[in-house]
mmCIF file of the N, C-alpha and C atoms, coordinates in Angstrom:
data_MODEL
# 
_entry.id   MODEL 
# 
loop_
_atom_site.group_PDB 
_atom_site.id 
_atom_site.type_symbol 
_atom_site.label_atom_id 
_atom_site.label_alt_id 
_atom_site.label_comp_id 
_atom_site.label_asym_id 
_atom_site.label_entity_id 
_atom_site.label_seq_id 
_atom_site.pdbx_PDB_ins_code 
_atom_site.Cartn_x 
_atom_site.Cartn_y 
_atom_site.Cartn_z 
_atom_site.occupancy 
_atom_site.B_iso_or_equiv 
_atom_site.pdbx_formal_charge 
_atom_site.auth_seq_id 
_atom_site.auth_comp_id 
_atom_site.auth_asym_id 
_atom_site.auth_atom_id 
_atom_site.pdbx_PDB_model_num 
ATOM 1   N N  . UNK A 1 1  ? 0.854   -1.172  0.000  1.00 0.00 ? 1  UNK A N  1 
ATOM 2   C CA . UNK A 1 1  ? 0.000   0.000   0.000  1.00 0.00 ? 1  UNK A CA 1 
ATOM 3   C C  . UNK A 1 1  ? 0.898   1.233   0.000  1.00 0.00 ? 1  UNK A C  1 
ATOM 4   N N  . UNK A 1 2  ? 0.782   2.288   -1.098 1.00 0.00 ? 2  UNK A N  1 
ATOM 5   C CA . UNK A 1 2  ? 1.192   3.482   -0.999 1.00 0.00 ? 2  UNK A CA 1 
ATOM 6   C C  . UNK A 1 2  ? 0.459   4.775   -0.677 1.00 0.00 ? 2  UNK A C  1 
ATOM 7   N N  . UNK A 1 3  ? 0.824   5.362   0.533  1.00 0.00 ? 3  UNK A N  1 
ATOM 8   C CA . UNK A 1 3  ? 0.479   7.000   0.799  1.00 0.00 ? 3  UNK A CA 1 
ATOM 9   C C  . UNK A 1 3  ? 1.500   7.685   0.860  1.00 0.00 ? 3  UNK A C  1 
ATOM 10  N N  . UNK A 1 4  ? 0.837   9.098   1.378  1.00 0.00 ? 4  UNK A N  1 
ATOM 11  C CA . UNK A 1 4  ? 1.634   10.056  1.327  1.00 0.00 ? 4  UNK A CA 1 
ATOM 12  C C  . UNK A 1 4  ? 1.668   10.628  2.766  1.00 0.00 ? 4  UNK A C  1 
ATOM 13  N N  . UNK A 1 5  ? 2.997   10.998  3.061  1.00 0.00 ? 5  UNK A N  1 
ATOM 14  C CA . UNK A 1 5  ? 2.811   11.624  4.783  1.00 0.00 ? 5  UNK A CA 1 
ATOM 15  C C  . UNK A 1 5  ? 4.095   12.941  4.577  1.00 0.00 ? 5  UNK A C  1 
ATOM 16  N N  . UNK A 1 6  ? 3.694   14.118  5.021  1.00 0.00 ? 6  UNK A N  1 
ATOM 17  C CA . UNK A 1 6  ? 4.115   15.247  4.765  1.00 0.00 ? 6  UNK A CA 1 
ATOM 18  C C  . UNK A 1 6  ? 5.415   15.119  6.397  1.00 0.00 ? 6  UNK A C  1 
ATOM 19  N N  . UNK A 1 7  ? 6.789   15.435  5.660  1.00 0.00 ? 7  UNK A N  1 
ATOM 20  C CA . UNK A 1 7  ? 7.797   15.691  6.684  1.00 0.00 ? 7  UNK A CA 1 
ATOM 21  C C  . UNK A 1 7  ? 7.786   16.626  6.775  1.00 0.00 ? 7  UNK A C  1 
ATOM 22  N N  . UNK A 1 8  ? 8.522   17.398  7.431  1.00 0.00 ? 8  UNK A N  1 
ATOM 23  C CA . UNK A 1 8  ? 9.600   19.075  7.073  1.00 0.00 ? 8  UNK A CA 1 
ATOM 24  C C  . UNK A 1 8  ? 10.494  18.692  6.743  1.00 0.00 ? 8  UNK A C  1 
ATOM 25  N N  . UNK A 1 9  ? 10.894  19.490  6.191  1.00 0.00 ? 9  UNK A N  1 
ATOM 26  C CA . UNK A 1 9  ? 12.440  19.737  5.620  1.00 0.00 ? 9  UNK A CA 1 
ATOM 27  C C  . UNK A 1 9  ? 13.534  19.579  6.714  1.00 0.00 ? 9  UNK A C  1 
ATOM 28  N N  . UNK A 1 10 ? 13.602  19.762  7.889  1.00 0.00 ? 10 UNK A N  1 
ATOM 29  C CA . UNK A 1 10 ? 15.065  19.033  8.523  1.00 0.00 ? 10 UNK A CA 1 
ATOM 30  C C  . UNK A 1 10 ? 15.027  17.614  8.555  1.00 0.00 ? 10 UNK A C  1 
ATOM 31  N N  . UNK A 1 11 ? 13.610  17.087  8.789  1.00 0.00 ? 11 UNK A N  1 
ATOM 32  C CA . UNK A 1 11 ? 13.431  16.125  9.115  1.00 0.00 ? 11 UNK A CA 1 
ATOM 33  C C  . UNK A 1 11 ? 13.558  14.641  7.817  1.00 0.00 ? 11 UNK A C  1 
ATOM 34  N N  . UNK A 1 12 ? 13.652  15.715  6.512  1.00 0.00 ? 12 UNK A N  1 
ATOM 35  C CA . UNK A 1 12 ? 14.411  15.023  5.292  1.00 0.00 ? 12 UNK A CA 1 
ATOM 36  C C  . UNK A 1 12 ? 15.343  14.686  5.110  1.00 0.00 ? 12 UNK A C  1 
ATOM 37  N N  . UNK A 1 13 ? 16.339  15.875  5.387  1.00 0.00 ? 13 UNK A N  1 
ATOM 38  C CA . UNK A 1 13 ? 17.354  15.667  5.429  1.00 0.00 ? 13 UNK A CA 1 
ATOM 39  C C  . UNK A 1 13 ? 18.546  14.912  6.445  1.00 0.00 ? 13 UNK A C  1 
ATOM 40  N N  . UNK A 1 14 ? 17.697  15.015  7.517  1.00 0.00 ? 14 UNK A N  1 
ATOM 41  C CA . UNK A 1 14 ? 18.214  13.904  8.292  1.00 0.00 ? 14 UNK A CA 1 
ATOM 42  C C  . UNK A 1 14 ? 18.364  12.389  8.201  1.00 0.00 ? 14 UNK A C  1 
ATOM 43  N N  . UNK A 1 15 ? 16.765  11.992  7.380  1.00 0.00 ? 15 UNK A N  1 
ATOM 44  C CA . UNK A 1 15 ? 16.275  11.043  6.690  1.00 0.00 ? 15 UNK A CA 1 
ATOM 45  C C  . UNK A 1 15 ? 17.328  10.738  5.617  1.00 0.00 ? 15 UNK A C  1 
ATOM 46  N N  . UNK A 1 16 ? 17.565  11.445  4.520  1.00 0.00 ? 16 UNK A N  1 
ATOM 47  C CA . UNK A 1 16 ? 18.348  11.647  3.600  1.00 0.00 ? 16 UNK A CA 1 
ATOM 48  C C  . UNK A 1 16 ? 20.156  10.679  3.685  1.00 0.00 ? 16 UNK A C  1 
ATOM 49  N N  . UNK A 1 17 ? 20.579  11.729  4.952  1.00 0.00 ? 17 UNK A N  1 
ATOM 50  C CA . UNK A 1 17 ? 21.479  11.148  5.416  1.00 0.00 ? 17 UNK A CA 1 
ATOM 51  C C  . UNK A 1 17 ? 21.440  9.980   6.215  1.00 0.00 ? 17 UNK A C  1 
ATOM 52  N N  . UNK A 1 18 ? 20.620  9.462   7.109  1.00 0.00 ? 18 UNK A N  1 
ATOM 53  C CA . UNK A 1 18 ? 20.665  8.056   7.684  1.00 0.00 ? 18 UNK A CA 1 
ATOM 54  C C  . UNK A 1 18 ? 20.933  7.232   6.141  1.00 0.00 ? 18 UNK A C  1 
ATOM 55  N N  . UNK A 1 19 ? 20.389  7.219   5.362  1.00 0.00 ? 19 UNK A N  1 
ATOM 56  C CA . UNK A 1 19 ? 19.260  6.340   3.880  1.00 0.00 ? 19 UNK A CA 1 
ATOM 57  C C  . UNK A 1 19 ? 21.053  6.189   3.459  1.00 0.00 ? 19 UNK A C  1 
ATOM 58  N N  . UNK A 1 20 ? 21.375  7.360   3.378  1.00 0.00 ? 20 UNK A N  1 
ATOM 59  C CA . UNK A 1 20 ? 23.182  7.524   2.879  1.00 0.00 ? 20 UNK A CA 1 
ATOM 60  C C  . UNK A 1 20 ? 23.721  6.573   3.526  1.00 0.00 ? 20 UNK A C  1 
ATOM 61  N N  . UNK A 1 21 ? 23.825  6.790   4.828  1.00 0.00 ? 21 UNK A N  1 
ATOM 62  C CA . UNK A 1 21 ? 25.275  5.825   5.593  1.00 0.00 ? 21 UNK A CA 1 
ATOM 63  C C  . UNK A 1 21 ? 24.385  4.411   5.627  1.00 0.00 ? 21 UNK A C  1 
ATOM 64  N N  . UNK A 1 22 ? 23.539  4.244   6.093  1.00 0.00 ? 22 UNK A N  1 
ATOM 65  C CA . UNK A 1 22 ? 22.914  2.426   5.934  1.00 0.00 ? 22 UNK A CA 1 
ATOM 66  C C  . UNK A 1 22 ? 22.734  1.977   4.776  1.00 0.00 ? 22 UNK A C  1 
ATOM 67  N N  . UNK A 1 23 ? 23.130  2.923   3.182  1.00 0.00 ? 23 UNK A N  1 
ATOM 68  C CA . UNK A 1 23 ? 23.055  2.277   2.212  1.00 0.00 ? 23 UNK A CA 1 
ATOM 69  C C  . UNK A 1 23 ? 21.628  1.440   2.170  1.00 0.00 ? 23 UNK A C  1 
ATOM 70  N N  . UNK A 1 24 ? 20.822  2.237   2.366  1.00 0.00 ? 24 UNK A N  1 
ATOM 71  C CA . UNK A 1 24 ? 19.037  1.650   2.366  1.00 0.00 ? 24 UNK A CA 1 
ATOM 72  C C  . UNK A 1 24 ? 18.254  3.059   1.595  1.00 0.00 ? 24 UNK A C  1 
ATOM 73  N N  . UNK A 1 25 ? 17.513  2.690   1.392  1.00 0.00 ? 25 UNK A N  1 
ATOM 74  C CA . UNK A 1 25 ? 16.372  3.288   0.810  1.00 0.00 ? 25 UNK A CA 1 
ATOM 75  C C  . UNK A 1 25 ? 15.706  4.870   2.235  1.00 0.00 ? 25 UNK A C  1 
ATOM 76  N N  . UNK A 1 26 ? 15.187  5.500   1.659  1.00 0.00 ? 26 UNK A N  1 
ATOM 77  C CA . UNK A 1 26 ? 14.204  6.126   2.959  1.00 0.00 ? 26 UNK A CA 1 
ATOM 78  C C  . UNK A 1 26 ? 12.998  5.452   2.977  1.00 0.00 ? 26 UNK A C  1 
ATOM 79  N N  . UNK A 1 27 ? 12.436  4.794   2.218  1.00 0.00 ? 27 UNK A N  1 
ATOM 80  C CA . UNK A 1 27 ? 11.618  3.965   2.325  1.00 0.00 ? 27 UNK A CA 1 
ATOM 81  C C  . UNK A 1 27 ? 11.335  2.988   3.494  1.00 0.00 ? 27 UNK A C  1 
ATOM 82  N N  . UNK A 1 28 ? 12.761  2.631   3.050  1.00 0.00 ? 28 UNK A N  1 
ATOM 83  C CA . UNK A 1 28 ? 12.983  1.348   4.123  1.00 0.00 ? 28 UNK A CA 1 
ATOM 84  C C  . UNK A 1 28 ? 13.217  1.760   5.172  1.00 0.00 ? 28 UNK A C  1 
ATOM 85  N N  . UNK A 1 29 ? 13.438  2.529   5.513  1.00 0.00 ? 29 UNK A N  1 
ATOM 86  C CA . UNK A 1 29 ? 13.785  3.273   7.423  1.00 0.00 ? 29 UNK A CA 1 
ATOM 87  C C  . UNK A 1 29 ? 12.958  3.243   7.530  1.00 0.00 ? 29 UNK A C  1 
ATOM 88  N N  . UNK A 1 30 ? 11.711  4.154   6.845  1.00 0.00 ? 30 UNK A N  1 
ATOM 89  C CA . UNK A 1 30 ? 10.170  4.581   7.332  1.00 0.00 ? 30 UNK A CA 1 
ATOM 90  C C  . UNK A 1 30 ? 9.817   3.468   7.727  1.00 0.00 ? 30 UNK A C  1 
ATOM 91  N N  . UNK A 1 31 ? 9.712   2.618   6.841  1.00 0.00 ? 31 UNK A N  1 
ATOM 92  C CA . UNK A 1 31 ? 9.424   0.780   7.261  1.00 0.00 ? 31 UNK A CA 1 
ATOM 93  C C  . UNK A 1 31 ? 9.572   0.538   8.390  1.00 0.00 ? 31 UNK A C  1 
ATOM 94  N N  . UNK A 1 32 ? 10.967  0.052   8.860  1.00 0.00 ? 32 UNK A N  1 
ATOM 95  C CA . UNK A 1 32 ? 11.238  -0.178  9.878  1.00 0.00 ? 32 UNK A CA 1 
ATOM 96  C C  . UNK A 1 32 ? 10.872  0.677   11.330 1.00 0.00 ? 32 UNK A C  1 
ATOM 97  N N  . UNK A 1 33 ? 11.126  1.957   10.732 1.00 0.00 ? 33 UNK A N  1 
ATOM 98  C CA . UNK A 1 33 ? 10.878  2.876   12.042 1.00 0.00 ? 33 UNK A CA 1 
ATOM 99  C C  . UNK A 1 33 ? 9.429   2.318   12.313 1.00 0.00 ? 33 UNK A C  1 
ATOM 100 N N  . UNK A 1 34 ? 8.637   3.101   11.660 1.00 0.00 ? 34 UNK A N  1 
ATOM 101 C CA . UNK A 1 34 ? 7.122   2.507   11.378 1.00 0.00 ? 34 UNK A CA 1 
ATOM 102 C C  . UNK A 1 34 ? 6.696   0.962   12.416 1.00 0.00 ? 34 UNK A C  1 
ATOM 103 N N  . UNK A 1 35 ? 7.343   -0.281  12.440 1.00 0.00 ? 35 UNK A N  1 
ATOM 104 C CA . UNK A 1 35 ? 7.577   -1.680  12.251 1.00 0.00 ? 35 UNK A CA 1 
ATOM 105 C C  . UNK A 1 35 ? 7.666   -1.481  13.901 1.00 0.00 ? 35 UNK A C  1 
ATOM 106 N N  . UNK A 1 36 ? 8.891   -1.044  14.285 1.00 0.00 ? 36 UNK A N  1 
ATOM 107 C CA . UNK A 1 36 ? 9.236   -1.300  15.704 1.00 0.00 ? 36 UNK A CA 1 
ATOM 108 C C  . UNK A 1 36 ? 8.093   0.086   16.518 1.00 0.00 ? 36 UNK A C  1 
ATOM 109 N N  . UNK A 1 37 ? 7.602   1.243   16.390 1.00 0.00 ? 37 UNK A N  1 
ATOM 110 C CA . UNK A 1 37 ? 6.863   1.996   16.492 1.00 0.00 ? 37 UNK A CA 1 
ATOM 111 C C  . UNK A 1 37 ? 5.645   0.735   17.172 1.00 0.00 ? 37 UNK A C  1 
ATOM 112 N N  . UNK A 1 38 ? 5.050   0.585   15.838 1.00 0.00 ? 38 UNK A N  1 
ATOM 113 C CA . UNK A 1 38 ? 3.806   -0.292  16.243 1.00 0.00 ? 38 UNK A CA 1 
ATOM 114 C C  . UNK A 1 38 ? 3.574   -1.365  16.837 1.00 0.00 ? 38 UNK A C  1 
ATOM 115 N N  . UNK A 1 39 ? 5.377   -2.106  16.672 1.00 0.00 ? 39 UNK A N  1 
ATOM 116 C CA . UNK A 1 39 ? 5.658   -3.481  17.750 1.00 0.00 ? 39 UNK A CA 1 
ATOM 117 C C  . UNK A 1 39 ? 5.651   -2.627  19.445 1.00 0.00 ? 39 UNK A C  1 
ATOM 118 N N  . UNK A 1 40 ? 6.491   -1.581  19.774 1.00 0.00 ? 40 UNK A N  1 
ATOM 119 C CA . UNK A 1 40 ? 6.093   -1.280  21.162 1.00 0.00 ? 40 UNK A CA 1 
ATOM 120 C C  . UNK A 1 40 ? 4.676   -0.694  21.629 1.00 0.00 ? 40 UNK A C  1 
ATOM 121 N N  . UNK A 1 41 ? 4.346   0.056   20.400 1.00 0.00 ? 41 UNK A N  1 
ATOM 122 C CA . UNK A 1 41 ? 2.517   0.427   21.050 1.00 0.00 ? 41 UNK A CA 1 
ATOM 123 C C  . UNK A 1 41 ? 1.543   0.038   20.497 1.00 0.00 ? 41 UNK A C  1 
ATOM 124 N N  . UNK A 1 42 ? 1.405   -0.955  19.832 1.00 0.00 ? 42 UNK A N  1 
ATOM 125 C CA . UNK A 1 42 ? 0.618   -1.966  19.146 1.00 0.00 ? 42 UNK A CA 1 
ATOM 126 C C  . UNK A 1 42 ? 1.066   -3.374  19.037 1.00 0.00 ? 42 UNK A C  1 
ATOM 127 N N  . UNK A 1 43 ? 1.207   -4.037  19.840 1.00 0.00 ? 43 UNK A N  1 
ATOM 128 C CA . UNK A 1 43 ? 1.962   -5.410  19.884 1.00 0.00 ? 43 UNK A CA 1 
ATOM 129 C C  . UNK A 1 43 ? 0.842   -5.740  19.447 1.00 0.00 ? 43 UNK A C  1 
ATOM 130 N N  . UNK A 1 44 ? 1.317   -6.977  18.279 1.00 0.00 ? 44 UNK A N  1 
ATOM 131 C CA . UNK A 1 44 ? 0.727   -7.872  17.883 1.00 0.00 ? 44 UNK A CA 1 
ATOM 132 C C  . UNK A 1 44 ? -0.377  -8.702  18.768 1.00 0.00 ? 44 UNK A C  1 
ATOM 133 N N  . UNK A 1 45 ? -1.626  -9.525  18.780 1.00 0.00 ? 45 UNK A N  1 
ATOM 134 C CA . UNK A 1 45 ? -2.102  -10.027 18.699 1.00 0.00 ? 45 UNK A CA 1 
ATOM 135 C C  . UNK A 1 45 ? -1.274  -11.485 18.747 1.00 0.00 ? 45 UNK A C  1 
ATOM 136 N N  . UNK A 1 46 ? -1.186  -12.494 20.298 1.00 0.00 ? 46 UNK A N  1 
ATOM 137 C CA . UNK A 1 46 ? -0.998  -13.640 20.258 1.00 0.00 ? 46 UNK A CA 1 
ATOM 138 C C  . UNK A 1 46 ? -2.213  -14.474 19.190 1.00 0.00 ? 46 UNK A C  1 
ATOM 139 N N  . UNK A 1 47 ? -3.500  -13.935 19.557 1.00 0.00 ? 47 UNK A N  1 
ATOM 140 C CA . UNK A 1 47 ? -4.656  -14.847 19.107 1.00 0.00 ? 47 UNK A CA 1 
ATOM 141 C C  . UNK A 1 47 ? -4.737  -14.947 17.253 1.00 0.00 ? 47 UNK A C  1 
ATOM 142 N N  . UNK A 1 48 ? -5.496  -15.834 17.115 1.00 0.00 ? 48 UNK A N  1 
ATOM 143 C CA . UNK A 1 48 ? -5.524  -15.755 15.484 1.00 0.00 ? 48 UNK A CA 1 
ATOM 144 C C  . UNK A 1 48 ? -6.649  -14.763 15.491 1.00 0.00 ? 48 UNK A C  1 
ATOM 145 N N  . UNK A 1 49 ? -6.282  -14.531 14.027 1.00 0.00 ? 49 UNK A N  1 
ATOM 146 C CA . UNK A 1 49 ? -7.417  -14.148 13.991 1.00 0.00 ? 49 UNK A CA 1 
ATOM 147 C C  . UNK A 1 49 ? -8.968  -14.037 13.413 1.00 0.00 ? 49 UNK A C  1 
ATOM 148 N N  . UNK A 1 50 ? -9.276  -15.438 13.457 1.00 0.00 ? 50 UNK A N  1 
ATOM 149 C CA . UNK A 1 50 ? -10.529 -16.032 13.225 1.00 0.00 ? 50 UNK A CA 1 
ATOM 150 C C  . UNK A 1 50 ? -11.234 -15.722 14.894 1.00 0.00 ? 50 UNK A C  1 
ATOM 151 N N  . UNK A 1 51 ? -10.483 -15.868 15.557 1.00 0.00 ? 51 UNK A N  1 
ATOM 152 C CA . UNK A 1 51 ? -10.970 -15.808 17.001 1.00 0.00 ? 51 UNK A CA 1 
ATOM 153 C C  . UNK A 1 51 ? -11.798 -14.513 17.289 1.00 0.00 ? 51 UNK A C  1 
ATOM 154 N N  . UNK A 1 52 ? -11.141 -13.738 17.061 1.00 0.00 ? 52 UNK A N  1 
ATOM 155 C CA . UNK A 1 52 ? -11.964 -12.591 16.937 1.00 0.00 ? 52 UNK A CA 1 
ATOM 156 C C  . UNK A 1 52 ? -13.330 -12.542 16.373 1.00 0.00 ? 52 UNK A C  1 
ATOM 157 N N  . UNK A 1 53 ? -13.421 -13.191 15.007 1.00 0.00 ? 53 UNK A N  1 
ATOM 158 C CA . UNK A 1 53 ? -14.459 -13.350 14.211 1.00 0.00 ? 53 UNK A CA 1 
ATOM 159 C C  . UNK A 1 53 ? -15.725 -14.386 15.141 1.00 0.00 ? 53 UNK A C  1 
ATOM 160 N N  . UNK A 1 54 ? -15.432 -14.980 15.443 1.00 0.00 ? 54 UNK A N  1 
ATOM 161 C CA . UNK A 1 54 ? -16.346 -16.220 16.578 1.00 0.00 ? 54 UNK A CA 1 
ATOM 162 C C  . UNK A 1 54 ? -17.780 -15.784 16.806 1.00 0.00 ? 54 UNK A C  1 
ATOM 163 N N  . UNK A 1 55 ? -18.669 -16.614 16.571 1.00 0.00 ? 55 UNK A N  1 
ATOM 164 C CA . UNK A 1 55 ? -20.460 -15.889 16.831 1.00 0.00 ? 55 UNK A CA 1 
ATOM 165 C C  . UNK A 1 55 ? -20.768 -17.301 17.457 1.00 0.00 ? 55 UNK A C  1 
ATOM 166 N N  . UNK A 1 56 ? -20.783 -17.030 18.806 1.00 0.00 ? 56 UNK A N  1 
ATOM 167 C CA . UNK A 1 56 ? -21.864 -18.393 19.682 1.00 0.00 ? 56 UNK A CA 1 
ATOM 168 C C  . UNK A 1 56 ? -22.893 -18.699 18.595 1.00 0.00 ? 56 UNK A C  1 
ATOM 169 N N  . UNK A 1 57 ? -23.968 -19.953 19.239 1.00 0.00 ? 57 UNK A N  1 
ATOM 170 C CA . UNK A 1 57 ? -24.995 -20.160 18.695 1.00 0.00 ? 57 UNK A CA 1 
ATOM 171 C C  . UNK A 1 57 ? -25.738 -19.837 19.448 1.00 0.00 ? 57 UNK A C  1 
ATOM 172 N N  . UNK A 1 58 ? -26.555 -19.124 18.881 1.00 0.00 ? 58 UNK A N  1 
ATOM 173 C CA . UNK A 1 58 ? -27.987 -18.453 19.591 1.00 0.00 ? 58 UNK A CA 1 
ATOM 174 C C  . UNK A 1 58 ? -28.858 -19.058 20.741 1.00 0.00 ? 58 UNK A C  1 
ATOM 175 N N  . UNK A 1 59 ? -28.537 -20.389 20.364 1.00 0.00 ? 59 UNK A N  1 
ATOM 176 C CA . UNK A 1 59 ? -29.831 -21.160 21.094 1.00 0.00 ? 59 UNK A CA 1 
ATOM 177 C C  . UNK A 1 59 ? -28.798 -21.616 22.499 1.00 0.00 ? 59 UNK A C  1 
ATOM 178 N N  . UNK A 1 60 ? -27.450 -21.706 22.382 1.00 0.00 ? 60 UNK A N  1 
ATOM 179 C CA . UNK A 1 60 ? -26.104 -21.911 23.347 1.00 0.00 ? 60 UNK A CA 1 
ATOM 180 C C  . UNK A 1 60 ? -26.883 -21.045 24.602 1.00 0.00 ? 60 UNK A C  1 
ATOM 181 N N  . UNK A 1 61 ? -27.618 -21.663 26.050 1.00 0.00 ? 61 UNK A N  1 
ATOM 182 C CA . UNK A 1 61 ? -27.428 -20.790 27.296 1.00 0.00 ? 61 UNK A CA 1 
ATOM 183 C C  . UNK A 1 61 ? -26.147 -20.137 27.329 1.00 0.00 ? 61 UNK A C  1 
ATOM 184 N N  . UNK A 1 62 ? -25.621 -18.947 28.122 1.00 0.00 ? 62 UNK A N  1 
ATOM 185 C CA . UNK A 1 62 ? -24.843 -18.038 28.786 1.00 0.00 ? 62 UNK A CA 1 
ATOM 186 C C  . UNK A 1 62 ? -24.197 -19.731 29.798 1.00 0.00 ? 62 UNK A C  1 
ATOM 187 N N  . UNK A 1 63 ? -22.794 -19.790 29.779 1.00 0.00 ? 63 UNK A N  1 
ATOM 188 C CA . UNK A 1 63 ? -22.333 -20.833 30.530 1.00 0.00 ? 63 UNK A CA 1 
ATOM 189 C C  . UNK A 1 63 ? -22.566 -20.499 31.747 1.00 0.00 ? 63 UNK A C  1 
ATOM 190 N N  . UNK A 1 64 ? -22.638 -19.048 32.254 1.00 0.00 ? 64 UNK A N  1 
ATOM 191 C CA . UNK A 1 64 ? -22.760 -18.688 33.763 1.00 0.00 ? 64 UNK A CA 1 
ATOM 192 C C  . UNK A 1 64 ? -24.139 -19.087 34.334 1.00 0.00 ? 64 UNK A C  1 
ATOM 193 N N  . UNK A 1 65 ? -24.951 -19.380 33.543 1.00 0.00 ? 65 UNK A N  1 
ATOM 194 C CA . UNK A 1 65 ? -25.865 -19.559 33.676 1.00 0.00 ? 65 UNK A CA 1 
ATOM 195 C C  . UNK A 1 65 ? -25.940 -21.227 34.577 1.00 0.00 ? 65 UNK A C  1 
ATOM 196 N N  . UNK A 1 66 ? -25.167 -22.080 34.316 1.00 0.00 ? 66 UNK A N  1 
ATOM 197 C CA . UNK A 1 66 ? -25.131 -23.000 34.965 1.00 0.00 ? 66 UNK A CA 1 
ATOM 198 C C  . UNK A 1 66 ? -24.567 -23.160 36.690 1.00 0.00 ? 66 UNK A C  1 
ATOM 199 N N  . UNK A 1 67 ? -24.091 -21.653 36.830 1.00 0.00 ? 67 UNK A N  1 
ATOM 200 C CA . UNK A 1 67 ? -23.607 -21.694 38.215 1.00 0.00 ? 67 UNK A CA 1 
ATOM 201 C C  . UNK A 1 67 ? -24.764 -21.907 39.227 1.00 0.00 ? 67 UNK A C  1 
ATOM 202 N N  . UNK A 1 68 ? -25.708 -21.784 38.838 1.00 0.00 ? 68 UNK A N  1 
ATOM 203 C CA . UNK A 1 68 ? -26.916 -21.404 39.779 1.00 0.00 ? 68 UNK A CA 1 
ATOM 204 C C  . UNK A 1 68 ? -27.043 -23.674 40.076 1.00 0.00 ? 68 UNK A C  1 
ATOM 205 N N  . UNK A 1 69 ? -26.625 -24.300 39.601 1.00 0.00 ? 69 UNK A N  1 
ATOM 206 C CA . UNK A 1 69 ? -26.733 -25.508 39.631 1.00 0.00 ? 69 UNK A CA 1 
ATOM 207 C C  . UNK A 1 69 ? -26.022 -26.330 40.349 1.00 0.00 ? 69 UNK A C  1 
ATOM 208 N N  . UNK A 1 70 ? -24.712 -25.625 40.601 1.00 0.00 ? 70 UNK A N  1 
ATOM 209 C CA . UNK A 1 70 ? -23.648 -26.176 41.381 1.00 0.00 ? 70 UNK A CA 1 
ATOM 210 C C  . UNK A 1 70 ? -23.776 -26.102 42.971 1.00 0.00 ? 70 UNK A C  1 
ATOM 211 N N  . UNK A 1 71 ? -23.606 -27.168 43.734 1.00 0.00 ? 71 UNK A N  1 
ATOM 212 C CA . UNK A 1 71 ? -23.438 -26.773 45.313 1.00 0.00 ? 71 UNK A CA 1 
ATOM 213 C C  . UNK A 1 71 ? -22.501 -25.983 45.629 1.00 0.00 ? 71 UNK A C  1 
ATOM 214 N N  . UNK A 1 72 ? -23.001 -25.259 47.461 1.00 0.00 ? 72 UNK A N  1 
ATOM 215 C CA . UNK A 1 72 ? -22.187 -24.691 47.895 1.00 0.00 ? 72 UNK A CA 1 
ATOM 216 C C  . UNK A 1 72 ? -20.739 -25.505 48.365 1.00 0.00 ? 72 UNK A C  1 
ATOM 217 N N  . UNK A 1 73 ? -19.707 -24.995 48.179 1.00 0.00 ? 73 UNK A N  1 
ATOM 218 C CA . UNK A 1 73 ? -18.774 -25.418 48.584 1.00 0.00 ? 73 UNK A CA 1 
ATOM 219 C C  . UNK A 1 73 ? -18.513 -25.673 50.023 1.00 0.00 ? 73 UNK A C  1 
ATOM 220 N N  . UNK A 1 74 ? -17.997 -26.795 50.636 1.00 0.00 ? 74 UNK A N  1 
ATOM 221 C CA . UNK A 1 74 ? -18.792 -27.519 52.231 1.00 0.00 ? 74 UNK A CA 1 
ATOM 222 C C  . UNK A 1 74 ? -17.633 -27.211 52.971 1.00 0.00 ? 74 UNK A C  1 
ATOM 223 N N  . UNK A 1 75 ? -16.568 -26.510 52.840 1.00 0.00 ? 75 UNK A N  1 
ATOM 224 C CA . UNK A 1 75 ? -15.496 -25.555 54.188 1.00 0.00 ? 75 UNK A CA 1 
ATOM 225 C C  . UNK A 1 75 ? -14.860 -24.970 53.433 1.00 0.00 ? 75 UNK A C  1 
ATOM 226 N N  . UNK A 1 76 ? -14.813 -23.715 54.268 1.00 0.00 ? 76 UNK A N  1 
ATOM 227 C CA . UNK A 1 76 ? -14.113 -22.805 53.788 1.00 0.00 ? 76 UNK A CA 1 
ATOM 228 C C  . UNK A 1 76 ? -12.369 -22.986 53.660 1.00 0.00 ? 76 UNK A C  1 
ATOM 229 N N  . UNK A 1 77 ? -12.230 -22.536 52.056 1.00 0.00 ? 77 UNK A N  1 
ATOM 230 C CA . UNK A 1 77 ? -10.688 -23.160 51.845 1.00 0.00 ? 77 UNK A CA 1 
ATOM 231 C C  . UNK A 1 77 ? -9.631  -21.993 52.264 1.00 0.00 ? 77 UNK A C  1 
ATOM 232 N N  . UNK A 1 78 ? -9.772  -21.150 52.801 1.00 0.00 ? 78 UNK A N  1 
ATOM 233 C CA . UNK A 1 78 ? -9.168  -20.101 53.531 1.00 0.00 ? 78 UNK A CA 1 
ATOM 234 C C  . UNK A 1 78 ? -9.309  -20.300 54.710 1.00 0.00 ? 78 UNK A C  1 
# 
């Protein structure tokens, strides 16, 4: 995917010169900068992500719903 994101001008040329000495693209910094950016304040997702997608079945009771069925517990474990 290509956009457009407006720098200033020092902030090119600074760009400019990193792109120089790492022999990389500015592209590719943005990338990366970009990459580790969103890895510390957007960490990935352990879960897949179908999981997210997930729709119970309608007719499925609420599981909590079965607590009302269970005995009281017969001494206190504290």
């Amino acid at each position: 995917m290509n956009f457009s994101v407006y720098l200033p001008d020092p902030t090119v040329s600074r760009l400019s010169l990193a792109a120089e000495k790492r022999h990389a693209s500015k592209n590719a910094i943005i990338r990366e900068a970009l990459e580790e950016w969103l890895d510390h304040h957007c960490p990935p997702s352990s879960w897949p992500p179908h999981f997210f997608d997930f729709q119970a079945l309608k007719e499925t009771p609420d599981f909590s719903s079965y607590r009302n069925d269970l005995a009281p517990p017969k001494e206190d474990v504290f």
